[in-house]
Structure formats: structure tokens, C-alpha cells
C-alpha positions, 0 to 999 in steps of 0.5 A: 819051676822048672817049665816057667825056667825053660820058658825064660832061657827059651825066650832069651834064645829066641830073642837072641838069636832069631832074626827071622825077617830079612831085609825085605820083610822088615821094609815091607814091615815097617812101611806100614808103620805110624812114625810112632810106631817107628820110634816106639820099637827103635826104643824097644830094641835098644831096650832089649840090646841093654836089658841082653848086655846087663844079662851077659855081662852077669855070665861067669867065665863058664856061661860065657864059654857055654854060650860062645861054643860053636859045637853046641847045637841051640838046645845043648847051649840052652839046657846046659847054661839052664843048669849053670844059671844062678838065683839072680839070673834066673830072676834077671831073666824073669823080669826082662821077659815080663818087661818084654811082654809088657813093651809088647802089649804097649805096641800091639795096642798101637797097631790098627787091625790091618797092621795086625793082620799084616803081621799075622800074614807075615808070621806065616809066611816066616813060619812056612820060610822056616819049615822048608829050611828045616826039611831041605837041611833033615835031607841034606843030611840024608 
């Protein structure tokens, strides 16, 4: 319980707050895109911004002053808003990850193998952007 739960704030973290591509990565992304494909993410963003609407609009006083605090590292706001969560939040959560996963699936059925290739070269290259991030921030801090 306790893995499938962590699975579930993590996703909502990482969907909340990682944006990985910038601006050039998005437009060499979606160049590469059917008009379909276009319209079928547009709608899966704007349900992704309600289903996180719905979700935040459940968070107590607390939760929200968890998630608000600019002191906490991402880990920290995590694991304490996971100890705060309740019966139906986590089950909220559940059901927008596997809607998620399911929008997901839809699209990656539309992608041809090129496109699919494409985004595998780009999440690499996301990968190791972030990487080098992490390691020039560890000497800063050195």
C-alpha cells in the first residue's frame, strides 16, 4: 500500500511540477505532430489542469499550507502532505493516474514510429539537461 501510495503523490509532483521542455524542445516537439495529435494533448492538458483543480480544491487548510511552503524541498512537501492525505484523496489520486495512464496510452497509439523515436531522443536529452543541473547545483553548494 504504501509503494502503490507513493507512486501516486509522486506522479501528482511530478505532474505538477515538472516541466522539463523549454520552449524550443515543445515547438520542435509539436511540429512533428498530426493536427490530431495537436488537439488530442490540448484536451488532455485541460484534463489534467481540472482533474489538479478537483484535487487541490479537496486540500484542507493544512495541505494546502504543506504544499504552499517555499521552505520545503519537493521530497519534504511530499512525504508530509502523504501523511495528511485522506481516504478519498488517495483514492482521487489513484483514479487521476490511471486516467492519466489510459490518455496516454491513447496518444502513444497515434505516434508513428519516427514521432516515437523522436520523443525517446528528446527525453534523453531532457535527462542528461537535468543531470548536469543537478551536479553544477551539488558544487555550488560545495
Amino acid at each position: 500500500m504504501k509503494s502503490i501510495l507513493s507512486k501516486i503523490i509522486l506522479a501528482l509532483f511530478l505532474v505538477t511540477f515538472s516541466i522539463g521542455f523549454t520552449s524550443a524542445q515543445k515547438a520542435e516537439f509539436g511540429k512533428n505532430l498530426t493536427d490530431d495529435q495537436k488537439a488530442l494533448l490540448a484536451q488532455q492538458k485541460e484534463k489534467n489542469a481540472e482533474m489538479k483543480k478537483a484535487f487541490k480544491a479537496t486540500l484542507t487548510a493544512d495541505q494546502l499550507a504543506i504544499v504552499e511552503n517555499a521552505k520545503l524541498s519537493a521530497k519534504e512537501k511530499r512525504d508530509a502532505l502523504k501523511a495528511t492525505l485522506t481516504a478519498d484523496q488517495k483514492a482521487m489520486l489513484q483514479s487521476n493516474l490511471a486516467a492519466k495512464k489510459v490518455e496516454r496510452q491513447a496518444f502513444m497509439t497515434t505516434l508513428t514510429d519516427a514521432q516515437k523515436a523522436n520523443i525517446k531522443k528528446m527525453a534523453r536529452k531532457i535527462g542528461r539537461e537535468g543531470i548536469k543541473a543537478r551536479m553544477s547545483k551539488a558544487k555550488a553548494k560545495a
